[in-house]
C-alpha positions in Angstrom: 11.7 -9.4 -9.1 10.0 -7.2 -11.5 7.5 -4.4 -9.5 4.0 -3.5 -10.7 2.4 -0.2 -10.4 0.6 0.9 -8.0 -1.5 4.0 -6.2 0.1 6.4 -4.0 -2.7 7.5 -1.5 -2.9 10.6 0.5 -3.7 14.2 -0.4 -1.4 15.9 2.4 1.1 18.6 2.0 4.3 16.4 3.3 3.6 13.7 0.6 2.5 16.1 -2.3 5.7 17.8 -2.1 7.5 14.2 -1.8 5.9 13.8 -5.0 6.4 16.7 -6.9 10.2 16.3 -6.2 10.3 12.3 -7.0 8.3 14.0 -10.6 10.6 16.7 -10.9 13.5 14.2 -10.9 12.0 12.0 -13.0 12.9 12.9 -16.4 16.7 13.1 -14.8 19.2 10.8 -16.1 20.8 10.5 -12.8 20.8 7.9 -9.6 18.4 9.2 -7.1 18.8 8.0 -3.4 15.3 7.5 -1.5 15.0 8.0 2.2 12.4 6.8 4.5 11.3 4.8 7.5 10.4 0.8 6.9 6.7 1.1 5.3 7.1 4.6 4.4 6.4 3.9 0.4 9.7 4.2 -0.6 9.4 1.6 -3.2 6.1 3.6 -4.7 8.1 6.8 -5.3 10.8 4.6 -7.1 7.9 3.0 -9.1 7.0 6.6 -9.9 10.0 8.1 -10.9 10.4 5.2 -13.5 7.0 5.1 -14.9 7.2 8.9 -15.1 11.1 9.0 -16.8 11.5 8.1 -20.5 12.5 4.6 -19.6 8.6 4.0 -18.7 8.3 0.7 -21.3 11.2 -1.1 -20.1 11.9 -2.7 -16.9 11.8 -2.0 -13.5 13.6 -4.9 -11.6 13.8 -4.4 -7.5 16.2 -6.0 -5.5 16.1 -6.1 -1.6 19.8 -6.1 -0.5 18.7 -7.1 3.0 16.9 -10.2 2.1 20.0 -11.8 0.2 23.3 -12.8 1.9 26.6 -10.8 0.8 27.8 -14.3 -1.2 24.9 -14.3 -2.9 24.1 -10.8 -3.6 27.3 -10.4 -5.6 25.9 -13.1 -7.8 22.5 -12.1 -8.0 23.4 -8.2 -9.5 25.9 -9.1 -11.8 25.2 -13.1 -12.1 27.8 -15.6 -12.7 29.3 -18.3 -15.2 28.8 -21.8 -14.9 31.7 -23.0 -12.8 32.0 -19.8 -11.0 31.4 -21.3 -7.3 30.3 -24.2 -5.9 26.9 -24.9 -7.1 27.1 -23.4 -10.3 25.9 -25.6 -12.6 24.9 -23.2 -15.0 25.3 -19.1 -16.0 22.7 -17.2 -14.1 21.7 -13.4 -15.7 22.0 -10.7 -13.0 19.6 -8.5 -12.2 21.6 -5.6 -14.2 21.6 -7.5 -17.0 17.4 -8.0 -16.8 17.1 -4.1 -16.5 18.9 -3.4 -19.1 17.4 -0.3 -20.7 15.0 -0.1 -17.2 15.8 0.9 -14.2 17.0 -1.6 -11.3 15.5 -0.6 -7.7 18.0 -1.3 -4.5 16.2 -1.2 -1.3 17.5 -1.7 1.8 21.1 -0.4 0.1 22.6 0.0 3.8 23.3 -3.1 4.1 25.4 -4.3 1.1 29.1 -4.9 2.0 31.7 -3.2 0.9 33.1 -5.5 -1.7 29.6 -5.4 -3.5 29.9 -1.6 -3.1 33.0 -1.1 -5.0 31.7 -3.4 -7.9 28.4 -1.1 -8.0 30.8 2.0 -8.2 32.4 0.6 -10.8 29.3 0.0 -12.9 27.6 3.9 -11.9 30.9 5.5 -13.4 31.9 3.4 -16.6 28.5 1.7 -17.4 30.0 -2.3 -17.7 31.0 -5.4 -14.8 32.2 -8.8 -15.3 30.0 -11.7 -14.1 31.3 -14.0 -11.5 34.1 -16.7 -13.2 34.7 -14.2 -16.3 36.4 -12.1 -17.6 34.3 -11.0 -20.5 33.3 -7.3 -19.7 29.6 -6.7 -20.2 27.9 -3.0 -20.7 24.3 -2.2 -19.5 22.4 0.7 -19.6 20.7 1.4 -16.4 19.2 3.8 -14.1 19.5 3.5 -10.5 17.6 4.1 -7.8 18.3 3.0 -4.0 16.5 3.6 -1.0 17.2 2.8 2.6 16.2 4.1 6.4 20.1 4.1 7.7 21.8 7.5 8.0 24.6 6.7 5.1 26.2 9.9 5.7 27.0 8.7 9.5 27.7 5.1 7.8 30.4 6.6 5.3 32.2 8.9 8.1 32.4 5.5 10.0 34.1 3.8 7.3 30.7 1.5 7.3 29.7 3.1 3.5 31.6 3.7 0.7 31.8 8.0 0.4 32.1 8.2 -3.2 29.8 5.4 -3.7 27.2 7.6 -1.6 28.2 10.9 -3.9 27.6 9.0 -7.1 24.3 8.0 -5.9 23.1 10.8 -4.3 22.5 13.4 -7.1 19.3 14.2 -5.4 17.7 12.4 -2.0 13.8 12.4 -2.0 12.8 11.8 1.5 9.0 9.8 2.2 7.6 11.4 5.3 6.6 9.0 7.9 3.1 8.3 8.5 3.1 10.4 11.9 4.0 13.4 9.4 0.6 12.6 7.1 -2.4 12.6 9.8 -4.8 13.7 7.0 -4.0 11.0 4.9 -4.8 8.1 7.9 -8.2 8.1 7.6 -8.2 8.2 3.4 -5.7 5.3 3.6 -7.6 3.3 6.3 -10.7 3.6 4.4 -8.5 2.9 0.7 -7.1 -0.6 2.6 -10.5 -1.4 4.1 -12.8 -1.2 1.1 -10.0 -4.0 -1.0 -10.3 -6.1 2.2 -14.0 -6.1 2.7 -14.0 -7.0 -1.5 -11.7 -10.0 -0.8 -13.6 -11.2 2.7 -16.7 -11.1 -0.2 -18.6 -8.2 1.8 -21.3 -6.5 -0.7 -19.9 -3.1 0.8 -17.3 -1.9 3.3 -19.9 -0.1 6.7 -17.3 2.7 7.5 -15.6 3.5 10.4 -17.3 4.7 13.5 -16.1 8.0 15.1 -14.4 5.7 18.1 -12.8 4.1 15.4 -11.6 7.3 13.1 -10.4 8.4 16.9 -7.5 5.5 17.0 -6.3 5.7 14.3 -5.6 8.9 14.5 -4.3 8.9 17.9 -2.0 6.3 17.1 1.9 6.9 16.2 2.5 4.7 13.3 6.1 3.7 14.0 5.3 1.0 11.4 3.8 3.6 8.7 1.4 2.8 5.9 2.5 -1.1 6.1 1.3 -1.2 9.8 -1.7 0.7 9.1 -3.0 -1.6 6.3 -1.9 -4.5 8.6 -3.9 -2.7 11.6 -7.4 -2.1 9.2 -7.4 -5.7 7.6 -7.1 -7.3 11.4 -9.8 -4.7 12.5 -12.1 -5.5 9.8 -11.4 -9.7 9.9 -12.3 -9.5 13.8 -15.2 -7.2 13.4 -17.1 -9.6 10.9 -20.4 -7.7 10.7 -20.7 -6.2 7.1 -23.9 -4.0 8.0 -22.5 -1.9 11.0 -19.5 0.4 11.3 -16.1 -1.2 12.0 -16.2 0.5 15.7 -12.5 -1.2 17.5 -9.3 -1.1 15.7 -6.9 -3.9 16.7 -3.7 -2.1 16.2 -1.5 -4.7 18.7 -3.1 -8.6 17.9 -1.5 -9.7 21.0 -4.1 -7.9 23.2 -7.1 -9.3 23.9 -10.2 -7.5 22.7 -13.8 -7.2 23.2 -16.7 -9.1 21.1 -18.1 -6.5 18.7 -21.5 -5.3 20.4 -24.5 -7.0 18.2 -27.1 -5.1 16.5 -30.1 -4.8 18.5 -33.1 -6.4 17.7 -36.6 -4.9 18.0 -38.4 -5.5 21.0 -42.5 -6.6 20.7 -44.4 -3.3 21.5 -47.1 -4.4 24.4 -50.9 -4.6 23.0 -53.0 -2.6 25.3 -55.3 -4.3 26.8 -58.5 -3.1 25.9 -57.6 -4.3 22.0 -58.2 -7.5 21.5 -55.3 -9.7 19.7 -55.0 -9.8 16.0 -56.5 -12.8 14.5 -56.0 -12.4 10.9 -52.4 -12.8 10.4 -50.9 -12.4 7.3 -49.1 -15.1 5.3 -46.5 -15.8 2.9 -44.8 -12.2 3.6 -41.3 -12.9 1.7 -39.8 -9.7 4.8 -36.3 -9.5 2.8 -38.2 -9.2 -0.8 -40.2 -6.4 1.0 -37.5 -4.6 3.0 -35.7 -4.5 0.1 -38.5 -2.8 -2.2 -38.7 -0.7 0.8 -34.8 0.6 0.4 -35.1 0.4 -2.7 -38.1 3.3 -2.9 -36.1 5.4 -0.4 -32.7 5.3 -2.5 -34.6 6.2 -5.3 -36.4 9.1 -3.6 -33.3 10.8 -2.0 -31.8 10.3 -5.5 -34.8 12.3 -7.3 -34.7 15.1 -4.4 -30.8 15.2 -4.7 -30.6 15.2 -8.5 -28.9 12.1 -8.6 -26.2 13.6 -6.3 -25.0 10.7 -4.5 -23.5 11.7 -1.4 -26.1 14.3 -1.4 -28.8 11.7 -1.2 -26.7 9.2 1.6 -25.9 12.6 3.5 -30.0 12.6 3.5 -30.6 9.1 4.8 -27.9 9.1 7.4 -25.6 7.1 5.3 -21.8 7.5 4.9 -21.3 7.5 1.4 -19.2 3.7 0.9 -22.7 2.6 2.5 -24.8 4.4 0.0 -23.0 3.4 -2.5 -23.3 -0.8 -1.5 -26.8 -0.5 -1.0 -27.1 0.6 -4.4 -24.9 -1.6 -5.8 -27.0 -4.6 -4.0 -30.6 -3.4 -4.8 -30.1 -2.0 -8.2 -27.4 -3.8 -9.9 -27.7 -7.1 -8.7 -30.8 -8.1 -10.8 
């Protein structure tokens, strides 16, 4: 598969200098082995170093070594003739050959056999492979980068990895700090993957977190990284399903049970002393959302004016987080 870019969130120390070194290495002509735990981002700092390198306009083709058996793998970086193996009823292009010019992606590279190994070896030092069923020596020009979460080093002094495979592709290792590592960037993230859910659940505005809420997640180890976090937000969110108030329980295991969100409470009828006679002269036709609305709208507007337009300013002064502010406005000043 070809991989899209996407945005790297965070602003911590541990992941700006994971950055700066995946920039730094960028420009380098040179494999570049990427280490991390599952859901770490390791495929974002591989889409960086490509799209920061010269080789920006042409491919980037990934290829998750895990996912594909070791017959097929073979056959599905290099490709194969028609004929080559049962089933081949026609030539299939490898991946290599699709990134030709690019740079081709390996993920999860602990796990490719030893026979594949020596083929990739073969490729890194003279540039060229053979499909499978010819004998018609192709040459590619491509950039490697692989990432994995096993120790290689322990893999190749147990005769598990290929030594000089693990040389050729380790001219520099950039390693992705686990989430654990990144505490600042939890609540930035959780707020980043909460705002693109509420959007797709068709919410006018994500509420924000409640302090409770901010509290868990940062409490929380991660062992699954960014990947568990989004997975833990999105749940959290689903299950809360009230767009006005603060998401206030993260669900971070589903299995668990969990407690109905608390309802908003509703105004209770003040008494009417007893020495005023009830009102007899109610009024009619009062559209209460058309007025409620006006009535937000006049206050946005006057925090705005006292603020100078100052936006978090003004939703500081209405006790507002700012996503909130910023829906409300959206709803009562763009909508019509």
């Amino acid at each position: 598969m070809t991989i899209s870019r996407q945005r790297i969130i965070g602003s911590s120390q541990a992941l700006a200098q994971a950055l700066d070194h995946a920039s730094n290495l960028a420009h380098i002509e040179r494999p570049v082995l990427i280490c991390g735990e599952r859901g770490s981002g390791k495929e974002l700092i591989a889409e960086r170093i490509h799209y920061l390198s010269g080789r920006w306009d042409q491919p980037l083709v990934a290829v998750n070594c895990a996912a594909i058996s070791d017959e097929l793998l073979e056959s599905e970086l290099f490709g194969h003739d028609q004929g080559a193996f049962t089933g081949a009823n026609r030539r299939h292009i490898g991946r290599f050959e699709r990134a030709d010019g690019g740079t081709l992606f390996l993920d999860e590279l602990g796990t490719m056999s030893l026979r594949v190994q020596e083929k990739l070896l073969r490729l890194i030092e003279y540039g060229t492979f053979e499909r499978l069923g010819s004998s018609v020596t192709q040459q590619v020009d491509v950039r490697i980068l692989a990432a994995t979460n096993a120790d290689l080093p322990k893999m190749a002094d147990e005769g598990k990895f290929r030594a000089d495979l693990l040389d050729r592709l380790a001219f520099d290792v950039v390693q992705v700090p686990p989430l654990r590592q990144r505490p600042d960037d939890v609540p930035e993230l959780a707020e980043f993957f909460a705002i693109r859910f509420t959007s797709e659940l068709g919410w006018d505005y994500f509420p924000g977190f409640s302090d409770d809420a901010i509290n868990t997640l940062l409490r929380h180890h991660w062992p699954g990284n960014v990947r568990e976090l989004r997975n833990a937000v999105e749940r959290s969110v689903f299950r809360w399903n009230q767009p006005d108030v603060p998401v206030g329980q993260i669900i971070i295991d589903p299995f668990q049970a969990t407690e109905t969100p608390p309802e908003q409470p509703k105004p209770t009828a003040q008494p009417t002393p007893a020495s005023t006679p009830p009102a007899t002269d109610k009024p009619e036709n009062i559209n209460l959302k058309a007025a409620t609305e006006q009535l937000q709208r006049t206050l946005i507007q006057t925090a705005l004016d006292q603020h100078r337009h100052n936006q978090r300013a003004a939703a500081q002064s209405l006790q507002l987080t700012y996503n909130q502010f910023r829906g409300l406005y959206r709803k009562l000043f763009r909508s019509g």
